[in-house]
C-alpha positions as CSV (number, residue, x, y, z in Angstrom):
1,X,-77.0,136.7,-130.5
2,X,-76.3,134.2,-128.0
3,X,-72.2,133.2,-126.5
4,X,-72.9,129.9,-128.4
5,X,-72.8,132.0,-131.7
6,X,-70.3,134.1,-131.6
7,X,-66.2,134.6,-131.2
8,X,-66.0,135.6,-127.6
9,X,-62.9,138.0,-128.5
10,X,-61.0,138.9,-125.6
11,X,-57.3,140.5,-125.7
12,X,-54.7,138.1,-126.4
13,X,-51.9,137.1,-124.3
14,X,-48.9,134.6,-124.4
15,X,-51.3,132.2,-121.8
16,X,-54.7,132.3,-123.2
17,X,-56.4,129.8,-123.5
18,X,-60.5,128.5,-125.7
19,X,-62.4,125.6,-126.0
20,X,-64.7,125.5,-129.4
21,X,-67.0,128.7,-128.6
22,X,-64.9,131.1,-126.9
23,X,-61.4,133.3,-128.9
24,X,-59.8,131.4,-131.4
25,X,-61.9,128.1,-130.8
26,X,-64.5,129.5,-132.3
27,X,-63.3,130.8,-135.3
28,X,-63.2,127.0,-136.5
29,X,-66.8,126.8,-135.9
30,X,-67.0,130.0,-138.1
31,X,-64.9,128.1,-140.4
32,X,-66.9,124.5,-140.3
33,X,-69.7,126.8,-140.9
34,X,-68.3,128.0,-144.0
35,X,-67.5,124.6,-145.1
36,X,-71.2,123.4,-144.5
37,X,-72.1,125.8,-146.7
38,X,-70.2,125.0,-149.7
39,X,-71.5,121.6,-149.5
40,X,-74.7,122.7,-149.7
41,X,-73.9,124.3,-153.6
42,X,-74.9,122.2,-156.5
43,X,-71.5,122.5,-157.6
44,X,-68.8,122.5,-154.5
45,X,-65.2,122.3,-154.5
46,X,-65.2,120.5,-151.5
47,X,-67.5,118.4,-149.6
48,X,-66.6,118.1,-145.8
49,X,-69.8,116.3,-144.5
50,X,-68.9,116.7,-140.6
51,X,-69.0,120.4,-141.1
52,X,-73.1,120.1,-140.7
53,X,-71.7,117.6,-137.8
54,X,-70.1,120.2,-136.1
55,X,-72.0,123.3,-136.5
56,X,-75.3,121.2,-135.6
57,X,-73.4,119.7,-132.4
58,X,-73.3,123.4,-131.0
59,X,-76.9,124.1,-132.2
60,X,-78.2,127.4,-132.0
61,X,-77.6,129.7,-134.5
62,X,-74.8,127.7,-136.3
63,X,-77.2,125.3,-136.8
64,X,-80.0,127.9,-137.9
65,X,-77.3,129.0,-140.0
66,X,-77.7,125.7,-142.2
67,X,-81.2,126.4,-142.2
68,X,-81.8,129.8,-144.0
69,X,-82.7,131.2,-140.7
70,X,-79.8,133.4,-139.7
71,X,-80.3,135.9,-142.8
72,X,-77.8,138.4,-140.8
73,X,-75.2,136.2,-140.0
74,X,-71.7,137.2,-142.1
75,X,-71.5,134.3,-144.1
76,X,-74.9,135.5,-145.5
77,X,-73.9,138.2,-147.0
78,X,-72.9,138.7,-150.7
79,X,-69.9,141.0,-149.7
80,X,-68.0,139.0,-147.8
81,X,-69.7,135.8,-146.9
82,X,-69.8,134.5,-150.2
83,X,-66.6,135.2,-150.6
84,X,-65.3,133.4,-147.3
85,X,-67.5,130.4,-147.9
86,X,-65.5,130.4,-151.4
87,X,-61.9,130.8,-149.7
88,X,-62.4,128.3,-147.0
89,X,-64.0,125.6,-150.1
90,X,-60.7,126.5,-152.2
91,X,-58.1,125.9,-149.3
92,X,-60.2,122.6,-148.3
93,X,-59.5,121.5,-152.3
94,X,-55.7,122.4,-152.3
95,X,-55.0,120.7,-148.7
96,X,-56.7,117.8,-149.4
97,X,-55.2,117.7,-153.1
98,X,-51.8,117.8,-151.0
99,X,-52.3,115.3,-148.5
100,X,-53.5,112.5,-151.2
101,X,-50.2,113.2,-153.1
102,X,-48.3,112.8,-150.1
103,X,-50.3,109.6,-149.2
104,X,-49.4,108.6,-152.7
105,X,-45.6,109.2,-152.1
106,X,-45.8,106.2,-149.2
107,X,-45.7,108.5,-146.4
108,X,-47.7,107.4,-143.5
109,X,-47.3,109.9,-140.3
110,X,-49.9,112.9,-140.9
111,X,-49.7,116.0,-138.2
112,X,-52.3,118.2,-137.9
113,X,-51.1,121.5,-136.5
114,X,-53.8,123.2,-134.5
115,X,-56.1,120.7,-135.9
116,X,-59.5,122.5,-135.2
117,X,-62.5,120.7,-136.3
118,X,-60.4,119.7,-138.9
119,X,-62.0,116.1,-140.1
120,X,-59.8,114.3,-142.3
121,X,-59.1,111.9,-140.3
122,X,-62.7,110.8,-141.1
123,X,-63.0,111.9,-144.5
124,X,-60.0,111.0,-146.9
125,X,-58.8,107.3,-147.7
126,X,-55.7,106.6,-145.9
127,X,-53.4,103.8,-146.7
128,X,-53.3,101.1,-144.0
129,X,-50.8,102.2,-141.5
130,X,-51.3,105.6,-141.5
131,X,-50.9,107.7,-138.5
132,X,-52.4,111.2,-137.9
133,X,-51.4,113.3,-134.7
134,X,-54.0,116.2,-133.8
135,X,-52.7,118.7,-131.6
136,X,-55.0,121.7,-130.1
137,X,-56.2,122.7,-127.3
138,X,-57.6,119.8,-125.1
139,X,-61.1,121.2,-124.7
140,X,-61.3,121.6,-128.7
141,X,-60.4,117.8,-129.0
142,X,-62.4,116.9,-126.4
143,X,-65.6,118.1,-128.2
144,X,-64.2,117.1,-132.1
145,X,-64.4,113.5,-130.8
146,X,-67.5,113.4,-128.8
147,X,-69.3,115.1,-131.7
148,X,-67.7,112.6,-134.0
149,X,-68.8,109.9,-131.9
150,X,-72.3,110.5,-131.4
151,X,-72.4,110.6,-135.4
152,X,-71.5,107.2,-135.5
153,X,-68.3,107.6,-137.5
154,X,-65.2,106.6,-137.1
155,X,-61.1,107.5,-138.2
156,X,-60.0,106.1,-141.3
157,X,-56.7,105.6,-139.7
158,X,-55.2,105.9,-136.2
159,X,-55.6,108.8,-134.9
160,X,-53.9,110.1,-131.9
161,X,-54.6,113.4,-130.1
162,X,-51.8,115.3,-128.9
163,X,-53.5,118.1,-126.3
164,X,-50.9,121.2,-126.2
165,X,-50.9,124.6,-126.8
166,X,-48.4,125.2,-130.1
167,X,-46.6,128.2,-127.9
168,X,-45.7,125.0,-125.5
169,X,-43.0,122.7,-126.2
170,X,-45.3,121.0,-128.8
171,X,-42.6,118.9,-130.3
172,X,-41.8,116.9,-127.5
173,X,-45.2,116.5,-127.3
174,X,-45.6,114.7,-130.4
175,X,-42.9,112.5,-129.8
176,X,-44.0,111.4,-126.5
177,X,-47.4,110.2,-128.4
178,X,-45.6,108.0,-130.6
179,X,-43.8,110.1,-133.3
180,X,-41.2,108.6,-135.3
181,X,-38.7,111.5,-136.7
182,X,-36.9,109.1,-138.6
183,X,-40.1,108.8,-140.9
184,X,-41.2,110.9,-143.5
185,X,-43.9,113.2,-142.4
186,X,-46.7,114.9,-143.7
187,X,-47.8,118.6,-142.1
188,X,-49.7,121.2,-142.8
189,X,-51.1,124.7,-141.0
190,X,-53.8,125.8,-141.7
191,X,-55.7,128.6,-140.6
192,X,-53.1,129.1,-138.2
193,X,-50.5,131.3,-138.0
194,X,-52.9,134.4,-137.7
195,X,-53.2,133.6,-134.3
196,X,-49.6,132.9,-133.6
197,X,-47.3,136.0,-132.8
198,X,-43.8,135.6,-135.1
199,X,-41.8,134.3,-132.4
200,X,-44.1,131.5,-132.2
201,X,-44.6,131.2,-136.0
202,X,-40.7,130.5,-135.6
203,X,-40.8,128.0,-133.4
204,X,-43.7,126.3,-134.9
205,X,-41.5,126.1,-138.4
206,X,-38.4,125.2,-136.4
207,X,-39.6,122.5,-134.8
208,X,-41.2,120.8,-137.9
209,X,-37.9,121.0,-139.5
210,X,-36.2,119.3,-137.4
211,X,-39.0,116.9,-136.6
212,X,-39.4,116.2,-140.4
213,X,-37.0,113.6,-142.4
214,X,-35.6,113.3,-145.4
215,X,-39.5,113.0,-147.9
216,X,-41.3,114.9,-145.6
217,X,-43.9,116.8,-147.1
218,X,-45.7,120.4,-146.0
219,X,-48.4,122.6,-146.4
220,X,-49.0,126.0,-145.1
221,X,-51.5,128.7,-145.6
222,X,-50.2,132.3,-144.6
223,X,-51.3,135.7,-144.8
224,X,-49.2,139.4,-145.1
225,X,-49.5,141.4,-142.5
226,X,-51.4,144.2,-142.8
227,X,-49.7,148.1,-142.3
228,X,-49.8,148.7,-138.3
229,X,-51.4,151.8,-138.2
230,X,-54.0,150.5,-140.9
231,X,-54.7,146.9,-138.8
232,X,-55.1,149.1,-135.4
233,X,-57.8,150.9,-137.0
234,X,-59.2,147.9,-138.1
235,X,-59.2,146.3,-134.9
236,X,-61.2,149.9,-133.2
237,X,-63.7,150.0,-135.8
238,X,-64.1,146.1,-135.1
239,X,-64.4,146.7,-131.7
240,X,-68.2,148.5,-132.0
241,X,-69.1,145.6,-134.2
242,X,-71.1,142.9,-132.8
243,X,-70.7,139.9,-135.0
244,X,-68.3,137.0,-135.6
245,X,-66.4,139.1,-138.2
246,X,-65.8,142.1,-136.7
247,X,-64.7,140.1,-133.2
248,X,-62.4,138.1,-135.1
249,X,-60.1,141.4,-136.1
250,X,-59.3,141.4,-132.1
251,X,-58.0,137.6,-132.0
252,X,-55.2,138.2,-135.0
253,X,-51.3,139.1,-134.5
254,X,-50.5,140.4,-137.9
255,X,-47.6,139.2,-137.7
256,X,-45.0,137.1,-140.0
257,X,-41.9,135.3,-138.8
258,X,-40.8,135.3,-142.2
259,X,-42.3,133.8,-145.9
260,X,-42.8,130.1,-145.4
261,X,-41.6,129.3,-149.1
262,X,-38.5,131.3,-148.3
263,X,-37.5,129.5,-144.9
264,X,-38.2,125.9,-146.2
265,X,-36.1,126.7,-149.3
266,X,-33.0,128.1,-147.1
267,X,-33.0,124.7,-145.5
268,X,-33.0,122.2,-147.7
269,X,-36.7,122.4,-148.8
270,X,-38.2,122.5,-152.3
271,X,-41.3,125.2,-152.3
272,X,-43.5,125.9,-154.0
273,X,-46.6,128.6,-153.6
274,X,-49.4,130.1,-154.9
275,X,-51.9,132.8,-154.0
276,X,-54.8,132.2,-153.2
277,X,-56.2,134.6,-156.3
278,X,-54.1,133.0,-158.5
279,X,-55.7,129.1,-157.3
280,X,-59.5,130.5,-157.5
281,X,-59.0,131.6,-160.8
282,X,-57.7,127.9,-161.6
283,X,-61.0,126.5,-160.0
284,X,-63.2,128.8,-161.7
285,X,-64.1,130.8,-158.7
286,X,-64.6,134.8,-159.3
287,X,-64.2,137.1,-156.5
288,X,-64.8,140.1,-158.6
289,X,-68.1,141.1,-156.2
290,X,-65.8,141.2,-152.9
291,X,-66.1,144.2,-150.7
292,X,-63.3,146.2,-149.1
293,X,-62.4,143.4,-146.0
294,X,-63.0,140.0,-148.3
295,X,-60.7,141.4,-151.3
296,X,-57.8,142.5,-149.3
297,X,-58.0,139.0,-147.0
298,X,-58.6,137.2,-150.4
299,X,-55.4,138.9,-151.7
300,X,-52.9,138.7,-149.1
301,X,-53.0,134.6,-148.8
302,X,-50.4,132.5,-150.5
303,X,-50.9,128.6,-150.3
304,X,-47.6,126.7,-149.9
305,X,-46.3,123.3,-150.7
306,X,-42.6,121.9,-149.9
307,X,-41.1,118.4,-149.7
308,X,-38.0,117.7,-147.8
309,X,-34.8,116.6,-150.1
C-alpha cells in the first residue's frame, strides 16, 4: 500500500503537525472516502459530490477505492466498513439538517472547526450574506481549494480560510479574518475532538462561548473515552496492523474535557443530544451486523445541538 493511501500514524505531540495524507489529515480522506461511498447507494442519506472530488484528487488507491478495485481496503469490509460508510452518511444528514435550521433562523456567520475536506461551502444553499470561516491546518486548505478549483466549482457563499492549528490561539485568529462576535454564529465539530487532548477540548469549547452571541447555534459530535488500560491495548494490537484502521487507533487521545450538552447547558445554552444508535435507528439504518471495533465506536457517539439564549 502506497503513503498516498494510508494514515501515516506517528506519536502525537502538543506540536505536530499533517497535510491531507500524513496523521490526522488523512483520516478526512478516510472519511471523504466513506462519504463517496454512500453516494454511490441507490438509496443514500447523504450525497456529498466532492467526496469523489477529493479522494480522486489524491488518486491511487482512494480513487481505486471508488472503483471496486481495493477489495481489501477497510471500508470494504462488511464488519466494519459498512458500518463506517453508514456512520459518516448519518452524521453528514444530522449536520447538514442543523446548519439549514440555523440558516433558517437568519444567522449568517458559519465556522467550521477543523474544517477537513469538509465541502459545504460548496454544497448547501446559503442565504446571501453568509459567511463561513474554515480553519485547519494550512497545507489541508491549501489542497481543499486547489482540488475544488480544478473541478470547476465554486463557494456558495464567502468563504474565508482561517490557517491555524486549534491548540493555537485560534480565536484571535478568527477575528483577525473578519469575525464579528456581536453576531450570531453558527459552529460545529466534527470529527474532531478525538484528536484534541481535554485541555484543548477545553479551550476549543471556551473560546466558542465566548466568541458566540446571544442566537448562536452549535453542533458537536463526541465520543466516550474508552477504559485506559482497554484503549492501550487497542492501540498495541493496532500497532502490527497495517491499514488505515488500525493506524488510526495511534492518532486518538481518548480523552473528554467534559460532556458537551453538559458544559453548553451550565452556561446559558439550551442542549440537546442524541446518540448516534438512537439517530440510525430514526433513519432506518441497522447496525446489527457490526463487529467488535464498529459496535463499540458506533455506541459511544452522541450528536449534539445547542443554541445560545
Amino acid at each position: 500500500m502506497s503513503d498516498s493511501a494510508r494514515i501515516v500514524a506517528t506519536v502525537r505531540t502538543d506540536n505536530d503537525t499533517w497535510d491531507i495524507t500524513t496523521s490526522v489529515g488523512s483520516t478526512a480522506l478516510f472519511v471523504a472516502a466513506a462519504r463517496a461511498l454512500e453516494a454511490q447507494k441507490p438509496d443514500p442519506l447523504a450525497v456529498d459530490p466532492f467526496a469523489e472530488t477529493f479522494c480522486r484528487a489524491v488518486g491511487g488507491p482512494w480513487a481505486a477505492l471508488l472503483d471496486g478495485e481495493a477489495p481489501e481496503h477497510p471500508l470494504k469490509s462488511a464488519e466494519f466498513g459498512q458500518h463506517f460508510v453508514t456512520f459518516q452518511a448519518a452524521r453528514t444528514r444530522y449536520f447538514d439538517a442543523y446548519f439549514r435550521r440555523a440558516a433558517q433562523a437568519g444567522v449568517r456567520q458559519i465556522v467550521l472547526l477543523a474544517a477537513g475536506l469538509d465541502s459545504r461551502a460548496y454544497r448547501l444553499d446559503w442565504a446571501p450574506g453568509t459567511t463561513i470561516y474554515e480553519l485547519d491546518q494550512p497545507q489541508v486548505l491549501d489542497f481543499k481549494r486547489d482540488a475544488v478549483a480544478a473541478h470547476g466549482a465554486t463557494a456558495k457563499a464567502e468563504r474565508r480560510e482561517i490557517a491555524v492549528d486549534l491548540r493555537d490561539d485560534w480565536p484571535q485568529a478568527l477575528r483577525d479574518g473578519g469575525f464579528q462576535p456581536d453576531q450570531p454564529s453558527a459552529w460545529i465539530a466534527e470529527g474532531l475532538l478525538i484528536y484534541l487532548p481535554a485541555s484543548a477540548q477545553e479551550q476549543l469549547f471556551t473560546g466558542i462561548d465566548a466568541l458566540a452571541s446571544s442566537g448562536s447555534h452549535l453542533a458537536v459530535e463526541e465520543g466516550k473515552p474508552m477504559d485506559r488500560d482497554a484503549f492501550r491495548a487497542k492501540v498495541q494490537e493496532a500497532k502490527a496492523v497495517d491499514n488505515e484502521r488500525g493506524q488510526w487507533w495511534q492518532l486518538v487521545y481518548n480523552e473528554q474535557h467534559a460532556p458537551a450538552a453538559q458544559w453548553f447547558s451550565e452556561r446559558g445554552w439550551t442542549a440537546q443530544d442524541t446518540t448516534l444508535l438512537d439517530y440510525l435507528k430514526a433513519v432506518g439504518r441497522s447496525v446489527d451486523s457490526a463487529d467488535g471495533d464498529a459496535a463499540n465506536m458506533l455506541a459511544s457517539i452522541t450528536l449534539v445541538s445547542a443554541i445560545k439564549s
